[in-house]
Every structure is written in structure tokens, then in C-alpha cells.
C-alpha positions in Angstrom: 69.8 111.3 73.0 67.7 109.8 75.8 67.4 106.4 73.6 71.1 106.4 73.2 71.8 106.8 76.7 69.8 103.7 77.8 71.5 101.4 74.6 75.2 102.3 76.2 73.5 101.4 79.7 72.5 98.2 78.5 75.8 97.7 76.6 77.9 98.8 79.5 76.0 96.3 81.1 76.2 93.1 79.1 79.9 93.7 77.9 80.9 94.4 82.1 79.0 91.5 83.3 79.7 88.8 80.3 83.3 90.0 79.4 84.5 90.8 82.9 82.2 89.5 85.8 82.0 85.9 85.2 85.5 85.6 85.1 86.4 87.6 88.4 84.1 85.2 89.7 85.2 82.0 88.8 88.7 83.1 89.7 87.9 85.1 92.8 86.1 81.6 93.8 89.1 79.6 93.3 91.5 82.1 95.2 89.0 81.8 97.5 89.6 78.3 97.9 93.1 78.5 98.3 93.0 80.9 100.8 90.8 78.8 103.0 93.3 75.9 102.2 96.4 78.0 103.1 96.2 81.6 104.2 96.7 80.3 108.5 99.8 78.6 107.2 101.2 81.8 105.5 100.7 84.0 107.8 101.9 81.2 110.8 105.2 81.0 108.4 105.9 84.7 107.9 106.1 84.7 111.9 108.8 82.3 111.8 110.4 83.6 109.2 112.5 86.5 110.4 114.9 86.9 107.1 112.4 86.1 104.3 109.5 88.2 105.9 109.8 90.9 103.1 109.9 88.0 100.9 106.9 85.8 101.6 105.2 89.4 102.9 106.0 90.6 99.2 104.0 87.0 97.9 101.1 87.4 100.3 100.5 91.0 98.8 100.7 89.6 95.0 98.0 87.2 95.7 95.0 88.2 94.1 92.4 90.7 96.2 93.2 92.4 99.6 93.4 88.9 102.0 96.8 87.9 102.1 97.7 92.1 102.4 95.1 92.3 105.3 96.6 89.2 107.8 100.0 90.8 107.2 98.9 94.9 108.7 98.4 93.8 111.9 101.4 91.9 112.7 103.8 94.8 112.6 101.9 96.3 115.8 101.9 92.9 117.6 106.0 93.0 116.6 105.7 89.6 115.1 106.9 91.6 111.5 109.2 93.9 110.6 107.9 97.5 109.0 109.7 96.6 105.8 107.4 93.4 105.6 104.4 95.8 105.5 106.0 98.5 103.1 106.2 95.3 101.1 102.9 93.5 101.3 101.3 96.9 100.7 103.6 97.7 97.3 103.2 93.8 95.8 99.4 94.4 96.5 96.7 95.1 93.6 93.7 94.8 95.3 90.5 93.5 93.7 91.4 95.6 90.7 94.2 92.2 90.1 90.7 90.3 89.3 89.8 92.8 86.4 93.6 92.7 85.0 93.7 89.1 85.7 91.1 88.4 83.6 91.1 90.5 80.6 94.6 91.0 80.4 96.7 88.1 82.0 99.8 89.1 80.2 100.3 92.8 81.4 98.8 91.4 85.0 101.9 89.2 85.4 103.8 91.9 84.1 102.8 94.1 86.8 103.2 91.7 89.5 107.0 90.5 88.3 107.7 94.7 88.6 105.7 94.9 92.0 107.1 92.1 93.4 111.0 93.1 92.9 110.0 96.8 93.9 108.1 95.5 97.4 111.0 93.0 98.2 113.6 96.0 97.3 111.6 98.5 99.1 111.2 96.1 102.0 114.5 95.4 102.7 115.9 99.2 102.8 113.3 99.6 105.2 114.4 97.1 107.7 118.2 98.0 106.9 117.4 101.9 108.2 115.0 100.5 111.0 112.5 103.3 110.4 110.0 100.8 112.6 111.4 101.4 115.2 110.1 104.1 116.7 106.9 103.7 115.2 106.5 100.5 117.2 108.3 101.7 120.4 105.6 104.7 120.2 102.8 102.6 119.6 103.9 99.7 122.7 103.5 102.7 124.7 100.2 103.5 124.2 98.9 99.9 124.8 96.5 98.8 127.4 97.2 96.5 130.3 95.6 92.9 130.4 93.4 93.7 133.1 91.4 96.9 130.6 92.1 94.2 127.8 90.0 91.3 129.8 87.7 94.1 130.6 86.9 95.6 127.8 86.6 92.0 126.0 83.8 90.9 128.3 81.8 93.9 127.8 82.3 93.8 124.3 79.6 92.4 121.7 80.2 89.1 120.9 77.2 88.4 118.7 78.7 87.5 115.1 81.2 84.8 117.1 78.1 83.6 118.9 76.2 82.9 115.4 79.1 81.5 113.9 79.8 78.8 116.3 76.6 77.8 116.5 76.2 77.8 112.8 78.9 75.8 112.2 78.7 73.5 115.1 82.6 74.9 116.3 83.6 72.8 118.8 85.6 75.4 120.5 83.8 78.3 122.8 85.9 80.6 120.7 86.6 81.5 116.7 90.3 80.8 116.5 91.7 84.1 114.9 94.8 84.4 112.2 98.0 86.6 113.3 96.3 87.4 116.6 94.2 86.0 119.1 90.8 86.5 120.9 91.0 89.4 123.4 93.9 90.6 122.3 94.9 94.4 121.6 94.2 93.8 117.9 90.8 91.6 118.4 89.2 94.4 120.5 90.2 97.3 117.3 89.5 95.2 114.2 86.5 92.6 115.7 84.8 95.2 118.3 85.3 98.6 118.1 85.3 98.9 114.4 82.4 97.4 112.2 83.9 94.1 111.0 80.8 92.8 109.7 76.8 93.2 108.9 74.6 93.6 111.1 72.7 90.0 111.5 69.0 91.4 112.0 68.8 93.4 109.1 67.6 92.4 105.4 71.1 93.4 104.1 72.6 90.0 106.0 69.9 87.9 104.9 69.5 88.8 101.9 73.9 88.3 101.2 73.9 85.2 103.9 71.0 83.8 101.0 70.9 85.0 97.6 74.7 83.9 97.4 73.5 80.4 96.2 71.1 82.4 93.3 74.2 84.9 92.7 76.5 82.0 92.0 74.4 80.1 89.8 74.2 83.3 87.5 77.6 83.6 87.6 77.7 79.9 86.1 75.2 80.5 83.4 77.3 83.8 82.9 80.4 82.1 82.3 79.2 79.9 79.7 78.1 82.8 77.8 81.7 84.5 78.4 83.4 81.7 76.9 81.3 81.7 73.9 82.1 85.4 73.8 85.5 84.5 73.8 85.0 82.2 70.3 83.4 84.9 68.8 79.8 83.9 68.7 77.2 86.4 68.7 75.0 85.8 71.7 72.4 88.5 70.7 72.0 86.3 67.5 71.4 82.8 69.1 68.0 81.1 69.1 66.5 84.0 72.0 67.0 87.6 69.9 69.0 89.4 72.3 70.4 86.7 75.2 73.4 88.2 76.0 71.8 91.4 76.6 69.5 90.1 78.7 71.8 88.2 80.7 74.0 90.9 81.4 71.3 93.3 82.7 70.4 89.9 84.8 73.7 89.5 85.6 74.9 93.3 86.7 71.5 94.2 88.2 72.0 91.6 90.5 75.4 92.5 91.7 74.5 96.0 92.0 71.5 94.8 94.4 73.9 92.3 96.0 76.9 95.1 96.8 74.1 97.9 98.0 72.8 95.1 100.6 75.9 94.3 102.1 76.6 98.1 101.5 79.8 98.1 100.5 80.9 100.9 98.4 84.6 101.9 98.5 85.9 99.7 100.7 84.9 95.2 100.2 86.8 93.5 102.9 87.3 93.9 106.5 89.5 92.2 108.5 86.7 90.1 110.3 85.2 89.2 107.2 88.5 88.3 105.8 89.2 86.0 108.5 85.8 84.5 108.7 86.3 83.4 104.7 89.8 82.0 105.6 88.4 79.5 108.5 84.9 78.6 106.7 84.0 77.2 103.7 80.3 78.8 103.7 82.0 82.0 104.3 84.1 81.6 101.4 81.4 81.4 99.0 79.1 84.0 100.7 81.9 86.7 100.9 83.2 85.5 97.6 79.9 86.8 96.1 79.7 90.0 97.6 83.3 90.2 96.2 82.0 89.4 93.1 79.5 91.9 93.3 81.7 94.9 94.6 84.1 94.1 91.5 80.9 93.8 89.2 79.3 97.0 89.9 82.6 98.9 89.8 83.4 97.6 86.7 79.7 98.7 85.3 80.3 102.0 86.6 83.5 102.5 84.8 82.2 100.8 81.2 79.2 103.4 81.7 81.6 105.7 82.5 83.6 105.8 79.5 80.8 105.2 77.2 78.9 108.8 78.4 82.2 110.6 78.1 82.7 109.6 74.7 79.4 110.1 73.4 79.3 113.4 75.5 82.9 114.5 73.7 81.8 113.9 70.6 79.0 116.1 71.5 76.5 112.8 70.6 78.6 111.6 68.0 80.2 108.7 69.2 82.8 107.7 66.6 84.1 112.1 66.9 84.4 111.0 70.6 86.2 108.3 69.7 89.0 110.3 67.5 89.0 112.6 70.3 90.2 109.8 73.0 92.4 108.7 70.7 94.5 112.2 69.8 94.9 112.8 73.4 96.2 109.5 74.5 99.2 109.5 71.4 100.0 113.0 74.1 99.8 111.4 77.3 102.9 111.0 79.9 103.9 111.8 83.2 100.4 113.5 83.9 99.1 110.1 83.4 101.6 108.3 85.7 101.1 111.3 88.4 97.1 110.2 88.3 97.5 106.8 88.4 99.8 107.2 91.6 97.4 109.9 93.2 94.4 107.5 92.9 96.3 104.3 93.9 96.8 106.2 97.3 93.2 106.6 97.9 92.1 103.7 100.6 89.7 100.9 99.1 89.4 99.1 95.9 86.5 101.1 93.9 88.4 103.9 92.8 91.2 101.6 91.5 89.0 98.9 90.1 87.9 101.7 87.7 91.2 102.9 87.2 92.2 99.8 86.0 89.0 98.8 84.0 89.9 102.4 82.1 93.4 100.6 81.3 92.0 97.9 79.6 90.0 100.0 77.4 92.9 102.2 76.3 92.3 105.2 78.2 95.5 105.2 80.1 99.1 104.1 79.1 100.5 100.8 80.9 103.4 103.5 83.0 100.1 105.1 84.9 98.8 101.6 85.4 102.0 100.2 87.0 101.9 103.6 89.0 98.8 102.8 90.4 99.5 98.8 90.9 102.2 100.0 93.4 100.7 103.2 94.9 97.7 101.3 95.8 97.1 99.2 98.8 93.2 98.3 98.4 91.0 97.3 101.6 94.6 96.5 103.5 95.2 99.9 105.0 92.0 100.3 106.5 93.1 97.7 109.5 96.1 99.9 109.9 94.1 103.2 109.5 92.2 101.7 112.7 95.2 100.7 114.8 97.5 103.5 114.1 97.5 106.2 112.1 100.7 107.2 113.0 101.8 104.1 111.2 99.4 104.3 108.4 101.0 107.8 107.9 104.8 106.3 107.6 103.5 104.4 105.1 102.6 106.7 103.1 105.3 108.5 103.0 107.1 105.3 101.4 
């Protein structure tokens, strides 16, 4: 049993890293990319916007990962956006489970995001036409500080990451221009100073992320070749080194699970901060990118591991009676599934639903419980809002 065990480790390991990891990285990069290009200019045009917010809110969700969702949260408590705008961003959202999708199933992911992206702009606009923001923002304007405890509590405030950053970079301005909000504000002073936006920049974690990005990358590469040859159907355990895509894919996901445990991100990936910092710097891109990477790489492992054990363990060591098993209770399978792929969408952060999702794409659950879950969830996004008002975060819930 024990030598069993470690083969579906090693499996679960090649297949996650060479099927899936190499292509959320290539295309996490070039989102990446485009969202440096592009993501000030969204969020500069949804401000202006008043009439089409639910709209372009509803495109900034569907973009692949949790960025274009997390510039959007904090606008509705600066009043720049309407309620409805969030309802919307968060429903067209995926998370980093839309990298999984994305890339082993492109089909059924543009599926998902045609359905997402009329419910959010339908959803969105009801919203608005009730006004249930109202209140929510008329409560929240009263609990806001004055300028003077704003100024105050910005000078006492740590300031180390924009220090290291400007002088990384060589920023000519004495301050990091900010997306959706600017430096001091109400929403700076939560999501840049009272919450942990980022690392901590004297401790191995940061230096070994702010280095081994280059190394991670380059795997990646290599990776990608190999997933492509996958792709043709060559064997790459049969190629001139005996067993090459094994080894590369224990390379492969033992690095990103050292690479996600030093930037020690577990459920949730992106913060606001780090979001922001990716948006306005190249460097960033690709260092954050990684750890992206990473996060999706490990989660993914987890869940191929996952499945493997609980077949061989339902087949009680026989894999293939597993197997039957899985397959007699799916042809049963209904609205329980569509209840439990809503009930885990709503849980904050992207691991739980980067598994969900990986679990789709091996047949576990129908595609019903993985739309469920595509609109339920609103990956990294809600944890800006959870931190500026949870009387807000709580209205969205409910819709």
C-alpha cells in the first residue's frame, strides 16, 4: 500500500505540474502583462462611467484571477461606484480557479463566463434600480474619520514597503501612486497599513520570492515544453532520460509548494497591496506572478492527490473498483452537487475553489455545480471588503 501511495504522489505530481501548471503560468504571465498595461485605465474608466459601471464592473470581474475584482471593492465605500457594480464584479468573478478552467478546458471556461457575465450585469442592475447601497454607504460615511486623524494616523503609520519600492525602482515621485484611491486616504490607511498587504522585507520568505522568481520561471519554461509535447501525445517517461516527465514534475510542484509556503500564502493569494504593486511594476508582475503560479500549482497538487487517495481508498486498494464506484455515483448526482458547489464558492479565497474546480475537470462533479460555484465565488476580492466593512461584505452575501 505504502509503495502505491508514493506512485499516485509522484503521479499527482507530474500530471498537476506538466498538464496544468505550465499553462496557468504562461497565461497567468500574460494577464499579467495586460494588467500592468491597462488595469489604471479600467478602473479610471469605471469612475467615469456612471451608466455602464455594472457593465465594465461585470468585464473587470471576468478577467482572469482576483485583480480586476479587487480595484473594483473599494470604490463602492469611496462612492465612486454603485453597489450593483460590486454585486457584479463579485458574480462575473472566477478567481484563480479561471486559470485551471482556462487551461484544461477553454470551452466550458468561456461557457461559464458568457453565463456569469449576463447574470452579474442582470444582477447588477436590479441592485442599483432598488438602491439597496444606499444605506449601506450612508452608514458607513458615518463612521469615517476626519482628515486631521487621517493625516495623523498616516504619519505614524509604517511606510517601509513604499520606502523600498521607490528606491528600488528609482520612482521619481516621494509617493507610490495608488489605483481607485489615493495615499492617506480612508482606504490606504485599511488595505496598505492596518492590514498585512504584503511580506515582511527582513525575513527569508521575501527574499527567497523577491529571488527565486527568476529560477521558478525558467522551470516553468522547461515545463511548458514538456506540456506541449504532452499535448501530441508523446510519452515523456519514454524519451532518451527513463522517466523525465516524472522527474520534472516532482521538480516542477516541489518547487511551487516551497515557493507558496515562503510567501505563506495558503487560502487566500492576493492582497490588495500586492495587487496594486503588480499593476504599476513590471518586476512586480513577474515576482507576484510566480507566487500566483505557485498558489494555483500547489492547490492543484493537492486536489490531483486528493482524488487519487479517495479512489484507491474506495476501492479499498483497488483502484479500477474505486473507479466504478466514482462513476455509479456521479450518473446520481443533482442538486446536492449544485448546493456544494455554491456552499464552497462562498468560502473567502481561491484554494478551496481552485480544488473545486480541478475536481470538475476530472469528472467528479457535473458542469450545474461548477457554474454554481463560478458565481457563488468571489476569490481574494472580498477580503478588501471584509476589512473595510463587514456590514457591506455581509449585504453581499446575501445577494
Amino acid at each position: 500500500m505504502a509503495a502505491e501511495i508514493l506512485r499516485l504522489i509522484i503521479y499527482s505530481a507530474e500530471n498537476a505540474f506538466i498538464q496544468v501548471t505550465v499553462f496557468v503560468g504562461a497565461v497567468l504571465l500574460l494577464f499579467g502583462y495586460i494588467d500592468y498595461k491597462h488595469s489604471g485605465k479600467l478602473v479610471k474608466k469605471i469612475e467615469e462611467s456612471k451608466k455602464a459601471q455594472p457593465i465594465i464592473g461585470s468585464l473587470l470581474g471576468l478577467t482572469p484571477g482576483c485583480g480586476g475584482a479587487i480595484f473594483v471593492v473599494p470604490l463602492f465605500p469611496k462612492g465612486t461606484v454603485s453597489f450593483g457594480t460590486i454585486v457584479a464584479t463579485l458574480i462575473a468573478t472566477m478567481g484563480d480557479s479561471a486559470f485551471v478552467l482556462m487551461s484544461v478546458m477553454p470551452l466550458k471556461y468561456l461557457l461559464v463566463s458568457i453565463i456569469s457575465f449576463i447574470v452579474a450585469i442582470i444582477t447588477g442592475y436590479i441592485v442599483d434600480y432598488f438602491n439597496f447601497g444606499d444605506k449601506l454607504l450612508e452608514k458607513y460615511n458615518e463612521k469615517r474619520r476626519s482628515e486631521q486623524e487621517l493625516e495623523s494616523l498616516h504619519r505614524d503609520a509604517d511606510h517601509t514597503i513604499q520606502n523600498i519600492v521607490l528606491s528600488e525602482y528609482d520612482h521619481r515621485e516621494n509617493i507610490i501612486p495608488h489605483i481607485g484611491h489615493y495615499e492617506g486616504d480612508e482606504i490606504d490607511l485599511i488595505l496598505h497599513h492596518t492590514i498585512k498587504g504584503h511580506q515582511e522585507t527582513d525575513t527569508i520568505g521575501y527574499k527567497f520570492t523577491h529571488n527565486g522568481y527568476i529560477i521558478y520561471w525558467i522551470i516553468i519554461a522547461i515545463g511548458l515544453i514538456f506540456g506541449i509535447l504532452d499535448l501530441f501525445q508523446v510519452d515523456l517517461n519514454d524519451l532518451a532520460i527513463p522517466n523525465l516527465g516524472a522527474i520534472m514534475g516532482i521538480i516542477g510542484t516541489g518547487f511551487s509548494v516551497i515557493m507558496m509556503i515562503m510567501g505563506k500564502k495558503f487560502i487566500q493569494d492576493d492582497t490588495h497591496e500586492e495587487t496594486e504593486l503588480k499593476a504599476l511594476f513590471l518586476k512586480e508582475t513577474l515576482i507576484h506572478n510566480a507566487q500566483e503560479t505557485a498558489f494555483v500549482a500547489t492547490w492543484v497538487f493537492l486536489a490531483y492527490l486528493a482524488y487519487e487517495l479517495f479512489i484507491l481508498g474506495l476501492g479499498l486498494g483497488d483502484y479500477s473498483a474505486g473507479e466504478a464506484l466514482v462513476t455509479s455515483f456521479l450518473s446520481q448526482t443533482g442538486l446536492s452537487a449544485v448546493i456544494v458547489g455554491t456552499l464552497i464558492g462562498i468560502i473567502p479565497g481561491c484554494g478551496p475553489q481552485i480544488i473545486f474546480v480541478t475536481l470538475y475537470t476530472k469528472g467528479i462533479m457535473p458542469f450545474a455545480a461548477l457554474l454554481a460555484n463560478a458565481i457563488s465565488q468571489d476569490g481574494d476580492a472580498l477580503f478588501p471588503l471584509i476589512a473595510i466593512d463587514k456590514r457591506i461584505c455581509s449585504m453581499v452575501y446575501s445577494f
